[in-house]
C-alpha positions in Angstrom: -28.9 6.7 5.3 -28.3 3.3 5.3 -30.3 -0.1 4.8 -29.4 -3.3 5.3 -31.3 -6.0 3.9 -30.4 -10.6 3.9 -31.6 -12.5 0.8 -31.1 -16.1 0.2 -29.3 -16.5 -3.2 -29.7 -18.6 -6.5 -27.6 -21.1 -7.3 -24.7 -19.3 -9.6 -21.4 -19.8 -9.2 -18.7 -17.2 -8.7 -15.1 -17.1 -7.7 -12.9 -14.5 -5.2 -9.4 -14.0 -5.5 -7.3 -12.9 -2.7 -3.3 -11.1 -3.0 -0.3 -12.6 -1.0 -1.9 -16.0 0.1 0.0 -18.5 -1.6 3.7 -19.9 -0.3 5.6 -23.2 -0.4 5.7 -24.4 3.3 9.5 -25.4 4.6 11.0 -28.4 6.2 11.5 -28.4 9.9 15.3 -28.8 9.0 14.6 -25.0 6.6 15.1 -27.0 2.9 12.3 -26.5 0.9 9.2 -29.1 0.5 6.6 -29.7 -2.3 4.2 -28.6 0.3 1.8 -25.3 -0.9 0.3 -23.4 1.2 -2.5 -20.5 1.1 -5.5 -18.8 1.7 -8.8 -19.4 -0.7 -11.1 -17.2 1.4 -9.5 -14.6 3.9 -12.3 -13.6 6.3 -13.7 -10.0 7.6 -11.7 -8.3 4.8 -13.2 -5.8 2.6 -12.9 -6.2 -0.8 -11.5 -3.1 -4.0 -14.5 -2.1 -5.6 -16.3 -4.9 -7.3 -18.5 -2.5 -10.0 -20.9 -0.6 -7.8 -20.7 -2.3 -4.4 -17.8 -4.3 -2.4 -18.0 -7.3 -0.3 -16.4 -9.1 2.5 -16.4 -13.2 3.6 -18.0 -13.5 7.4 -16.3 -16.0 9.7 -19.1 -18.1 9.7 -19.2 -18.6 5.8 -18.1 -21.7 5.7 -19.9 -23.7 9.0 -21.6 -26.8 8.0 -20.6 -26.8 4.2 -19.0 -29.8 3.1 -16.0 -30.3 2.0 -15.9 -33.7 1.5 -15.0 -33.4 -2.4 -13.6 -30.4 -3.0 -10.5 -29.6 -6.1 -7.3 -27.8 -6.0 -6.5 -26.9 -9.5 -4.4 -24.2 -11.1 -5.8 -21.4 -12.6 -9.2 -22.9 -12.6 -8.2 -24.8 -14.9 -9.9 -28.6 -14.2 -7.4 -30.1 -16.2 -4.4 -28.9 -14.2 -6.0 -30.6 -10.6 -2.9 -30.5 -8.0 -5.4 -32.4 -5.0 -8.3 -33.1 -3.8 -9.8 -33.6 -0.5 -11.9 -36.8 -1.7 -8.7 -38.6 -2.3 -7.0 -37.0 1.1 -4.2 -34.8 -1.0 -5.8 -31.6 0.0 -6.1 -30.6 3.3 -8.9 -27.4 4.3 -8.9 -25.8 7.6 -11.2 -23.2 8.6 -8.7 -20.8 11.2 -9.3 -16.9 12.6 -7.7 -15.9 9.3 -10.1 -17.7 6.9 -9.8 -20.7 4.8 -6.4 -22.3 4.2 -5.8 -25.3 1.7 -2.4 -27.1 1.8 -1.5 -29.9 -0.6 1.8 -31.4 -1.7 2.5 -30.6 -5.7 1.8 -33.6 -7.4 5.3 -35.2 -9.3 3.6 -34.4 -13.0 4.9 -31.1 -15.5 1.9 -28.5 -14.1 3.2 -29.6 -10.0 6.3 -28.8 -11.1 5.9 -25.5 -13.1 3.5 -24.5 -10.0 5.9 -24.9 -7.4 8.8 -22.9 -10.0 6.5 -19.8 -10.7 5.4 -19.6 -6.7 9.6 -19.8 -5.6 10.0 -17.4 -8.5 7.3 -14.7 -7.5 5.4 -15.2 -10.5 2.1 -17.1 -8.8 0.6 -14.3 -5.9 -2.3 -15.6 -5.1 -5.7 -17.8 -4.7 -9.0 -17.9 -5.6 -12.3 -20.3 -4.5 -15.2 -21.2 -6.9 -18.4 -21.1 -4.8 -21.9 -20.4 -4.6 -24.0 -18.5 -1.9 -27.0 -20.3 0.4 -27.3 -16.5 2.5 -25.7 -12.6 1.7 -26.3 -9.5 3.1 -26.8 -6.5 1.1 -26.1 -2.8 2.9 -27.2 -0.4 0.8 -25.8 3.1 1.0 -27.8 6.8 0.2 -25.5 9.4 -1.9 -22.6 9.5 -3.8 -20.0 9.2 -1.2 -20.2 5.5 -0.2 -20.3 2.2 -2.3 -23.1 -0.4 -1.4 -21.6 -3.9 1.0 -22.4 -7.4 0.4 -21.3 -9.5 2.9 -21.6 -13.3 2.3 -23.3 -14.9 4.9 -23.2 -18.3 4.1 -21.8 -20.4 1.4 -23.9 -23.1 0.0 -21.0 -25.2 -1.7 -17.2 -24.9 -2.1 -16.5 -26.7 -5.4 -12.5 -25.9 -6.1 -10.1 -23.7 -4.7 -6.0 -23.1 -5.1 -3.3 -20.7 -6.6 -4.4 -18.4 -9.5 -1.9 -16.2 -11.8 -4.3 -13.1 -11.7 -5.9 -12.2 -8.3 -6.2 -8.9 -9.4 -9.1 -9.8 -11.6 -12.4 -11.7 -10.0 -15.0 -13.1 -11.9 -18.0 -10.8 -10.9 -20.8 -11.5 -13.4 -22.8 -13.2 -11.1 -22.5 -11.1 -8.2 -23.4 -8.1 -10.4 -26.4 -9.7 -11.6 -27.5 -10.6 -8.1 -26.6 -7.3 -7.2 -28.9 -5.4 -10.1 -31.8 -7.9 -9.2 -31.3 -6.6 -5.3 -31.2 -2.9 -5.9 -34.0 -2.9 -8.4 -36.0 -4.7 -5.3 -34.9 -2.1 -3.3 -35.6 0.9 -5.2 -39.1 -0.2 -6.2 -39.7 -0.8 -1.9 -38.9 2.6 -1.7 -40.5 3.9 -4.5 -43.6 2.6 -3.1 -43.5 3.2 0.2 -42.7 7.1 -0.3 -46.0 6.7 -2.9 -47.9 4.8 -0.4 -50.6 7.3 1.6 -50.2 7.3 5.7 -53.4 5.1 7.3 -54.7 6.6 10.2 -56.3 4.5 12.5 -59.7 4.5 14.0 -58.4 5.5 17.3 -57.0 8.1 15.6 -60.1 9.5 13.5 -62.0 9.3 16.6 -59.8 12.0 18.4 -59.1 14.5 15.7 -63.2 14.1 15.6 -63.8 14.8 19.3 -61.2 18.1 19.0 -63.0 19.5 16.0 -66.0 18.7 17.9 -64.6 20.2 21.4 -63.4 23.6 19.0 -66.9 24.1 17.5 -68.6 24.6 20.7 -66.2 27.2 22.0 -66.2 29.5 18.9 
């Protein structure tokens, strides 16, 4: 059996990593440019298991959130920040794919390293930092299947941009959102197996007139 059940969310933040969504764009002429290119958020695609559930991005995440100041850093790391849409060096487009940054490596020691270790194989991938407005939970009876979250809607986008690591999201606050959600759920049907059937007056009126209707024909 399956239930699905939406829930607004509280305001944590969490990031998503995503394999094979990073490059360095070329020149119309083929030479290489200081252009990178990648995916933060590849839509419709189901997650490995995340510890107890998985989760996919909906295509319609990301309508009407603002990305009017949003980072691209490194690693996460705020002190490695390669662009940013505030100042017009990174560029976000929402496609059928998902959502693509692209930003020129800035001219500084951490551009420079980036743009070696993605030519040399060594950077495979991106991440986004986000928190959720609206998810979806689909919860799953037996052993055989894990529960789904899909995320809705995002609330905020706060930094995006090639990570070292995409193997490895940062799921603590999903998990806890996740605990908080099953517990809800278990205890709803906890209490409505508990919960004696109510039988309406309608209902009491006619098993009265049967036992009524059997008692003069005995």
């Amino acid at each position: 059996m399956t239930k699905m059940e939406q829930r607004n969310n509280n305001n944590a933040k969490e990031l998503r990593t995503f394999t094979g969504s990073v490059e360095i764009r070329k020149n119309t002429d083929g030479t290489e440019s200081r252009t990178i290119e990648g995916y933060g958020v590849v839509f419709d695609s189901w997650s490995h298991d995340l510890g107890y559930f998985k989760e996919k991005v909906s295509r319609t995440a990301f309508d009407g959130v603002d990305f009017s100041d949003v980072v691209a850093t490194f690693n996460h790391d705020f002190n490695m920040v390669m662009a940013r849409t505030s100042s017009k060096t990174l560029k976000l487009t929402v496609d059928d794919k998902g959502l693509k940054y692209s930003f020129d490596a800035p001219k500084t020691t951490a551009g420079n390293d980036l743009l070696e270790n993605i030519r040399n194989g060594n950077i495979v991938g991106s991440s986004f930092m986000f928190n959720i407005k609206e998810q979806k939970w689909t919860w799953k009876e037996g052993n055989v299947e894990i529960d789904e979250r899909e995320i809705v809607k995002v609330d905020r986008l706060y930094e995006l941009g090639p990570v070292t690591m995409p193997a490895y999201p940062d799921t603590t606050a999903a998990l806890r959102d996740y605990e908080s959600a099953k517990e809800e759920y278990e205890k709803e049907k906890t209490q409505a197996t508990e919960e004696p059937i109510q039988v309406s007056d309608d209902k009491k009126a006619l098993r009265m007139k049967i036992r009524i209707s059997k008692a003069k024909h005995k």
